[in-house]
C-alpha positions, 0 to 999 in steps of 0.5 A: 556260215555268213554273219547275216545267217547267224544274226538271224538264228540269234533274233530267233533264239533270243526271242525265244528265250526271252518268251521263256520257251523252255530250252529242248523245244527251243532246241527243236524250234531252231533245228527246224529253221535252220537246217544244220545237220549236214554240217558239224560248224552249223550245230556248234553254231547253232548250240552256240547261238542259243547257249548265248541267247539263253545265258543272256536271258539268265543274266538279265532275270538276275539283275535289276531290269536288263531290257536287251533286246532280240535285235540288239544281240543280232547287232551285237554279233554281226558286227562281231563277226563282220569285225573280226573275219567271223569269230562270234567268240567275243559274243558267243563265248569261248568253244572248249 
């Protein structure tokens, strides 16, 4: 899957946690968008994606006036990715 797809799905799942979506319908949203059933890399980018989204939004409500924005996340992980040949570990967290 291409950076530029990825930092899409990231605006999407950010926004959605930043409107406190809750998360099995945010779940639902995102594989409605994007259509990732026929390939397993997509579903573990697209749970990792959102995993992110919402952990950032967590950490955000815990501390004092976290303002990250949806766009700044997809920044984040493009550039990420487009630096590092695709690996959104750095952003994403490690996969067990």
């Amino acid at each position: 899957m291409e950076c530029g797809v990825a930092a899409d799905m990231a605006v999407v799942a950010h926004s959605l946690a930043r409107e406190h979506i809750q998360r099995p319908k945010a779940d639902a949203i995102m594989v409605r968008i994007y259509d990732v059933s026929e390939s397993d890399r997509g579903k573990e980018l697209l749970r990792d994606i959102t995993d992110a989204a919402y952990g950032v939004q967590e950490e955000q409500g815990a501390s004092a006036g976290g303002t990250a924005s949806s766009q700044e996340f997809a920044e984040e992980l493009y550039t990420t990715c487009m630096k590092s040949g695709g690996d959104m570990d750095p952003v994403l967290g490690r996969r067990s």
